[in-house]
C-alpha positions as CSV (number, residue, x, y, z in Angstrom):
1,X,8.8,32.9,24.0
2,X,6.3,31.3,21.9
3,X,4.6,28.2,23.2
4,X,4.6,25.3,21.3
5,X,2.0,24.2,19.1
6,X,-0.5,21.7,20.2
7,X,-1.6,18.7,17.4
8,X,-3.1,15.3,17.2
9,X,0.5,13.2,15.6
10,X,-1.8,10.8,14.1
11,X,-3.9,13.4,12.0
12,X,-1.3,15.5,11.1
13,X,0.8,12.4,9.8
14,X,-2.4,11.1,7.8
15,X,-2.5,14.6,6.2
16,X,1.0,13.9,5.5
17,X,0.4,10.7,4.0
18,X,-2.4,12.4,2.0
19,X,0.4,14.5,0.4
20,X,3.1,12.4,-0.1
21,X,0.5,10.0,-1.8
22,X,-1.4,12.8,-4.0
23,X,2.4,14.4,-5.4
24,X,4.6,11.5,-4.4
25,X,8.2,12.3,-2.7
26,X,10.0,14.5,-4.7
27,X,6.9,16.4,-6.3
28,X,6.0,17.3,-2.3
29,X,7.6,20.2,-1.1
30,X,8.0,21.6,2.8
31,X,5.4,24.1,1.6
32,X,2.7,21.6,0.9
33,X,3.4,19.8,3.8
34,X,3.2,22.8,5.9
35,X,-0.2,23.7,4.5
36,X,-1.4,20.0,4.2
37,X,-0.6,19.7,8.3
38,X,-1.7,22.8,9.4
39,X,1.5,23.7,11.5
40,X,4.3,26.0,11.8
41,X,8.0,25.4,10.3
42,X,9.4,24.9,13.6
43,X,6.6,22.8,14.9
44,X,7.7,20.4,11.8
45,X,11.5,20.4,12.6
46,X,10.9,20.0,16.0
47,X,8.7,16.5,15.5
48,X,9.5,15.4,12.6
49,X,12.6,16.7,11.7
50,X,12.8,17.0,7.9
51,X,10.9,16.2,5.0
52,X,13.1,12.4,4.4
53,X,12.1,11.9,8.1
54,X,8.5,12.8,8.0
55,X,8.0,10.5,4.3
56,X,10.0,7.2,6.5
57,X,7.2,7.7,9.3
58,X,4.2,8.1,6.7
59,X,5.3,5.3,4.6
60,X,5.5,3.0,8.5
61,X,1.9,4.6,8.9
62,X,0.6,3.3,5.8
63,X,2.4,0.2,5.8
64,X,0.7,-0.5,9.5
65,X,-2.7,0.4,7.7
66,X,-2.0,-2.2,4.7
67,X,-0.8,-4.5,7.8
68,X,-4.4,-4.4,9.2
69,X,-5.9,-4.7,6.4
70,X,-4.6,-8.0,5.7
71,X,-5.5,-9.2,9.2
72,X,-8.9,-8.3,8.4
73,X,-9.4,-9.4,4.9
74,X,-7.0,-12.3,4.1
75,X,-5.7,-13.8,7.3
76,X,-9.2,-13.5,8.8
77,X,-9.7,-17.8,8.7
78,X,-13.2,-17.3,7.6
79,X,-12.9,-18.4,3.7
80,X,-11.1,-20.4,1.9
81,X,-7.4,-19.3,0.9
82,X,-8.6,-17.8,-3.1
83,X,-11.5,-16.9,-0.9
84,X,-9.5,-14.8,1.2
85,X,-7.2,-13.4,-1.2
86,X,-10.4,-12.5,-3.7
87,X,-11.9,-10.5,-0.4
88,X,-8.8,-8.8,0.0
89,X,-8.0,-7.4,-3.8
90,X,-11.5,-7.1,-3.9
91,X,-10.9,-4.7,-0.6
92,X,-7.9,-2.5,-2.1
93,X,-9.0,-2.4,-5.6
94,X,-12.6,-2.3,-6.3
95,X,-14.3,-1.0,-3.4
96,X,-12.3,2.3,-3.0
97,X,-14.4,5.5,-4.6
98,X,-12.4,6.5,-7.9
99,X,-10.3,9.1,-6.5
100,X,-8.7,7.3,-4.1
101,X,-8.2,3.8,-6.5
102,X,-6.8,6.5,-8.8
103,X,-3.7,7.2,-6.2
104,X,-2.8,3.6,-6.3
105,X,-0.8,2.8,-3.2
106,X,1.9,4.5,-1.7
107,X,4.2,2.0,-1.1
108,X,4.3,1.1,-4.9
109,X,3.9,4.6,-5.9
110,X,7.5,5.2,-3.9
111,X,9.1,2.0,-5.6
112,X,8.1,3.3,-9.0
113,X,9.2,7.0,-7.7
114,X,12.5,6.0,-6.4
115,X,12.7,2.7,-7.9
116,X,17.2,3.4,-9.2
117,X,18.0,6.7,-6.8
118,X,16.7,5.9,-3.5
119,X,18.3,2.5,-1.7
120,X,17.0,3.3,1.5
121,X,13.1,3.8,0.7
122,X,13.4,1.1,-1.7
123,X,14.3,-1.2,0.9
124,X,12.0,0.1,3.4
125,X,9.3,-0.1,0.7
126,X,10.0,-4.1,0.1
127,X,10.1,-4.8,3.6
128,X,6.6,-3.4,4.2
129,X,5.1,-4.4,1.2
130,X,6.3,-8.1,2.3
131,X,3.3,-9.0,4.7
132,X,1.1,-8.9,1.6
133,X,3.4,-11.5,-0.2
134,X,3.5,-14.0,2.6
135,X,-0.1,-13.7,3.3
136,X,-0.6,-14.7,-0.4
137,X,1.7,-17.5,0.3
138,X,0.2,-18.3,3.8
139,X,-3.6,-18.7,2.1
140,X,-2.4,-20.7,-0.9
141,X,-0.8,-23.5,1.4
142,X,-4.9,-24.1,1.8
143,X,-4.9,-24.9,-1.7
144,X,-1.5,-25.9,-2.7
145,X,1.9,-27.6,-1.6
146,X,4.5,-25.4,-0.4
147,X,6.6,-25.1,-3.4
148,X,3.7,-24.6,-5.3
149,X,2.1,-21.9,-2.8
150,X,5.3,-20.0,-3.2
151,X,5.1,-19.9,-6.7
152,X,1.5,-19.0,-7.1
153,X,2.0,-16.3,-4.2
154,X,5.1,-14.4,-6.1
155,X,3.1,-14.6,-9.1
156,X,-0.7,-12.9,-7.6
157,X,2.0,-10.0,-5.9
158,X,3.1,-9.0,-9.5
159,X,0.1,-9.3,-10.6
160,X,-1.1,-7.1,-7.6
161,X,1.5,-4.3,-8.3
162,X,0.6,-4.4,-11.8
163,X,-3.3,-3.9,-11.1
164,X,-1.9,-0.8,-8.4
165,X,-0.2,0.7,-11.5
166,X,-3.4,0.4,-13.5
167,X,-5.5,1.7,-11.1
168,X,-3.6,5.1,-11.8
169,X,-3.7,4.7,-15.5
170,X,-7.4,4.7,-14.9
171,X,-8.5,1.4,-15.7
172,X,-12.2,0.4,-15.5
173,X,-13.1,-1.5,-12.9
174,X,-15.3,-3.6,-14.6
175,X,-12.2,-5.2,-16.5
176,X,-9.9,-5.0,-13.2
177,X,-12.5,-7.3,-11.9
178,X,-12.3,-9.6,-14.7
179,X,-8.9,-9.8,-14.7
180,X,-8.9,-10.5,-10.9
181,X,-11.6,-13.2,-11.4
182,X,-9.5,-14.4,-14.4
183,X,-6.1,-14.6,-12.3
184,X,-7.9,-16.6,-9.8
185,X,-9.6,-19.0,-12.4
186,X,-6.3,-19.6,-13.1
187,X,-4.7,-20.7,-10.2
188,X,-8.3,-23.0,-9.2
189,X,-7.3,-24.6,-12.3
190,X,-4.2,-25.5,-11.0
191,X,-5.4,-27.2,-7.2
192,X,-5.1,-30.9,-7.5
């Protein structure tokens, strides 16, 4: 009987995520997993199950990463709300080398992927995208009055998946900064 193979979860899934990030869902097959992870066929079935299973536990792994990212970035308390949320899109869309900015992110890579034929990562996908959208919120109640944090908060997330689109069309990140600076103005403009 062969013994079972011996791997680190945590690398194995990150090469995962690698995949599923470079070739999105349907583009990755079991092959390119296999590869990517460096393990057998029944090593994968027996931890992972299948290929559905594996892309629900990557998308959780990279939603935990976006998840300490805002801890660290805009729910830090150091700056000011626009402060914050500057630091933070700052963090996720300039300072990444161009081939990674160029994935864009996972999470809105799936909604776009699976955006009318997938219910189940679509909702998955929404609820981890959501701490992003109520930090938004939570740093503009510095600045502005609930209704009004709401408002603003909604409208910097679009605004967010829109730059994450662009980043994979290649946008220059001169401009990207400029139009991050400019969305900003906009809503400084707006305090009372």
């Amino acid at each position: 009987m062969a013994r079972p193979q011996v791997f680190n979860q945590q690398q194995v899934i990150a090469k995962a995520v690698e995949c599923f990030w470079l070739k999105g869902y349907s583009e990755t097959s079991l092959a390119d997993l296999l590869n990517a992870m460096s393990i057998s066929r029944s090593t994968f079935y027996n931890n992972f199950g299948d290929k559905r299973q594996l892309f629900r536990l990557c998308l959780q792994t990279y939603g935990q990463q976006t998840q300490q990212i805002i801890a660290m970035t805009l729910l830090s308390n150091k700056l000011s709300g626009l402060e914050s949320i500057r630091q933070f899109l700052h963090f996720v869309l300039l300072v990444p080398p161009e081939d990674l900015s160029s994935r864009g992110c996972l999470l809105v890579n799936t909604l776009a992927e699976t955006a009318r034929v997938d219910d189940e990562f679509n909702e998955l996908v929404k609820q981890l995208m959501q701490p992003v959208k109520l930090a938004f919120i939570q740093q503009l109640q510095q600045e502005f009055d609930h209704a009004a944090s709401i408002k603003h908060g909604e409208w910097l997330f679009s605004q967010l998946l829109g730059w994450r689109l662009q980043t994979q069309l290649g946008i220059e990140k001169n401009i990207l900064e400029e139009q991050i600076n400019w969305s900003l103005l906009q809503l400084k403009q707006q305090i009372k």
